[in-house]
Structure formats: C-alpha cells, structure tokens
C-alpha positions in Angstrom: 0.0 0.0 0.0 1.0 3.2 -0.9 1.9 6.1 1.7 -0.4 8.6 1.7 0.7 11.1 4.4 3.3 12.8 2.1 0.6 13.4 -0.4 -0.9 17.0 -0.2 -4.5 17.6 0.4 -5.1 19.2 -3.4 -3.4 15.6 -4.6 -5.8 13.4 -2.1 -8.8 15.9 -3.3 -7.8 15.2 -7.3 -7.6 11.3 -6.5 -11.0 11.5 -4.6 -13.0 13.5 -7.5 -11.0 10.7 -9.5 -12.7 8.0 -7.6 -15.9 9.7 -7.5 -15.9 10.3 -11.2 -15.6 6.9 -11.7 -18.5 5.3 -9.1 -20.7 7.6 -11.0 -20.0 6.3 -14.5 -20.3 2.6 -12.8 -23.2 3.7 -11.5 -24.9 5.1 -14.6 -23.5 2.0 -16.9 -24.7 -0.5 -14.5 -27.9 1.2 -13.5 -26.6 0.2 -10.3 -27.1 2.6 -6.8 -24.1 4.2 -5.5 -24.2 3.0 -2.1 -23.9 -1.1 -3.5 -20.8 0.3 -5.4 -19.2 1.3 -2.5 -20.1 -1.7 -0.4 -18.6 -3.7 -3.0 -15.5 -2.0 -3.0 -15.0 -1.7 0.3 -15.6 -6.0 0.8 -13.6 -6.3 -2.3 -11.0 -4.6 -0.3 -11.5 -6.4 2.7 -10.1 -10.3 2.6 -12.8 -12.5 2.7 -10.4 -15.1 5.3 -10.2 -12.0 7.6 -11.0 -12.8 10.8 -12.7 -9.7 11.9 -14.8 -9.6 8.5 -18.1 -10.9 10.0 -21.7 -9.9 8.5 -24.1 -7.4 9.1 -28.3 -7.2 8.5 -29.0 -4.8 5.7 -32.9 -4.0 4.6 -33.5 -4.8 0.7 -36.7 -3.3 -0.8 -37.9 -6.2 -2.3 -37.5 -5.0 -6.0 -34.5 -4.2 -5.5 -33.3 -7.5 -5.2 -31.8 -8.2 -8.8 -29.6 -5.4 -8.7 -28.0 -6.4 -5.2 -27.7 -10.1 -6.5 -25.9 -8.7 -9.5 -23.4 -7.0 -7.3 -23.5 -9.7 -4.9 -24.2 -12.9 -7.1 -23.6 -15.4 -3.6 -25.6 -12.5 -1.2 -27.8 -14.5 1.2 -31.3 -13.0 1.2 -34.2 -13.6 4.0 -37.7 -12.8 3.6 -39.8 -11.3 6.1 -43.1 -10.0 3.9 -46.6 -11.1 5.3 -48.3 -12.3 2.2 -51.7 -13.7 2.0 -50.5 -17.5 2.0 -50.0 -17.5 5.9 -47.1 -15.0 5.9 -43.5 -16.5 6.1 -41.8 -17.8 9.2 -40.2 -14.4 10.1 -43.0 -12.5 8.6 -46.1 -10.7 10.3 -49.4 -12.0 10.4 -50.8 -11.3 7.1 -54.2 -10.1 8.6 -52.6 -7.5 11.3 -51.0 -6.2 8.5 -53.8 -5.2 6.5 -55.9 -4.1 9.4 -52.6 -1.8 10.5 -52.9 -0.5 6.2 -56.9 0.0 7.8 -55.7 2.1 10.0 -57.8 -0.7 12.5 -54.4 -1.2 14.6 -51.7 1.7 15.3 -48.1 1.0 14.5 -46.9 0.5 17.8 -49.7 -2.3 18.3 -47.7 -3.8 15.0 -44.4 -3.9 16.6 -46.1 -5.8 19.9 -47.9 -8.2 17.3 -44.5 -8.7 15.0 -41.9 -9.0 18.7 -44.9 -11.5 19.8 -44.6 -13.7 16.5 -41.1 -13.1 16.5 -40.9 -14.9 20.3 -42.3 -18.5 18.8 -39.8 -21.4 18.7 -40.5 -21.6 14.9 -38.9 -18.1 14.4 -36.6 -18.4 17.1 -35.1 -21.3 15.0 -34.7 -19.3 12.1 -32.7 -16.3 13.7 -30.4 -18.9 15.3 -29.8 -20.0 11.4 -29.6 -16.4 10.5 -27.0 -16.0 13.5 -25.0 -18.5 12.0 -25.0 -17.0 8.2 -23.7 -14.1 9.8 -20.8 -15.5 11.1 -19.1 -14.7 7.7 -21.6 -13.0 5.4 -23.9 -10.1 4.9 -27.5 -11.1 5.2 -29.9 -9.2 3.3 -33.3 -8.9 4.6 -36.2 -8.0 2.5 -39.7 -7.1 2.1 -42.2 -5.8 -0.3 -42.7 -2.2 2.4 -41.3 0.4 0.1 -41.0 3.1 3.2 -38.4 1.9 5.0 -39.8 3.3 8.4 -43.0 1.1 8.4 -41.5 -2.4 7.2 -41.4 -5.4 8.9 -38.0 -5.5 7.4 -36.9 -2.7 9.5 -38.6 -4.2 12.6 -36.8 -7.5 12.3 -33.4 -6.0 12.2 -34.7 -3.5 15.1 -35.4 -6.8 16.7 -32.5 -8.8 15.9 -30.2 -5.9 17.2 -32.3 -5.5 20.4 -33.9 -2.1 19.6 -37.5 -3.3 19.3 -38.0 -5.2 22.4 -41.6 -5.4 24.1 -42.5 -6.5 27.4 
C-alpha cells in the first residue's frame, strides 16, 4: 500500500473527484445505486479469510433484489413480507398487516404483534440459522414495504439488534 501522508491535500482531493468520477460512471452504466458500489469496493478490499470480517443485517426493498444479487451474485437474502398465503416464518401476520394498512391497529400495536410472533420457537429457530450466516456474510433482509420506516424489514433488524423489544 502506498503512503499517503506525504501526499498534499489538493493531490488526495484530485484522487477522490478521480474515484468519484468513476462510481458515478459505474453507477450510470450498471444502472446500479451508489451505495452497493461502494459496499462492493470496500468487501472487495476487505479479505474475505479476515477474521474480523463478520456480516451485518442490511434492509433490501424487495424489487430491489436483482440489482443487489448482480453485485452480490452469492448475497444471502431472507424474507420477512406477510403475504396472504400464511405469511412466512419471520413474517407478520398477514391479517394485522392489513388491518394496520386500515388504519384498524396503530403501529406501535404492529411492533407488539411482529416481537410477539417473533418470540415462537418456529422463528426463534430461524434467527439462530440467521446468526450463523452471519458468522461470515452479509445477510440481506427484505420485504415488499417500500417506506423503510413502516416495514417489517426494519422491525426485524430493530429486533434482531435488540432495539424493538416489548414487554
């Protein structure tokens, strides 16, 4: 690696525009966002056998699936949409989730329902599994909730994490 500190800041400033110039022709050629650019960069960087590389959660919109996988052909994705064929086994009641779209429960009553379902053995089982993928990847969770802040994507990793806890 090269040294750095004996570069001046108007060199380090011309190398960044550089690099900046060239994520956004990526970007455009790929129609690929920015952001999965940069994550791919920085694991590309990153030794995969590295001890300290161990994964994160990080919330997919749904659609945006394809584009991730491109990026990240071997990314390990994880569902948690309710859907009208009994929801998945991380996923919220399908029926609370209309009656929150209603406006028949409040969010907060959503986040008790989801922590509740997220309590059962049969999800408890699959976060131990997810535990385990995250010993040395990036697991991708998704949902079809295109606002970010009301998704029960958002919740599970709130969840997972220990943010969303209800007692």
């Amino acid at each position: 690696m090269r040294d750095t500190s004996k570069l001046s800041s108007r060199t380090l400033l011309g190398i960044s525009k550089l690099a900046m110039k060239k994520l956004e022709v990526l970007s455009e050629l790929e129609n690929i966002p920015k952001y999965l650019l940069v994550e791919k960069m920085i694991n590309d960087y990153i030794p995969q056998n590295t001890t300290m590389k161990t994964g994160i959660l990080k919330s997919v919109y749904m659609p945006e699936i394809r584009r991730v996988k491109k990026i990240f052909p071997y990314a390990i994705f994880i569902n948690v949409s309710s859907n009208a064929n009994n929801g998945t086994t991380l996923g919220l009641d399908y029926q609370y989730w209309l009656q929150y779209k209603n406006g028949t429960i409040s969010w907060d009553q959503v986040k008790r329902l989801y922590v509740e379902r997220l309590q059962r053995p049969d999800a408890q089982k699959r976060i131990e599994e997810i535990k385990k993928y995250l010993q040395s990847n990036d697991v991708y969770i998704t949902s079809f909730e295109c606002d970010e802040e009301f998704s029960t994507r958002k919740l599970f990793i709130d969840y997972f994490y220990g943010r969303l806890v209800w007692k």
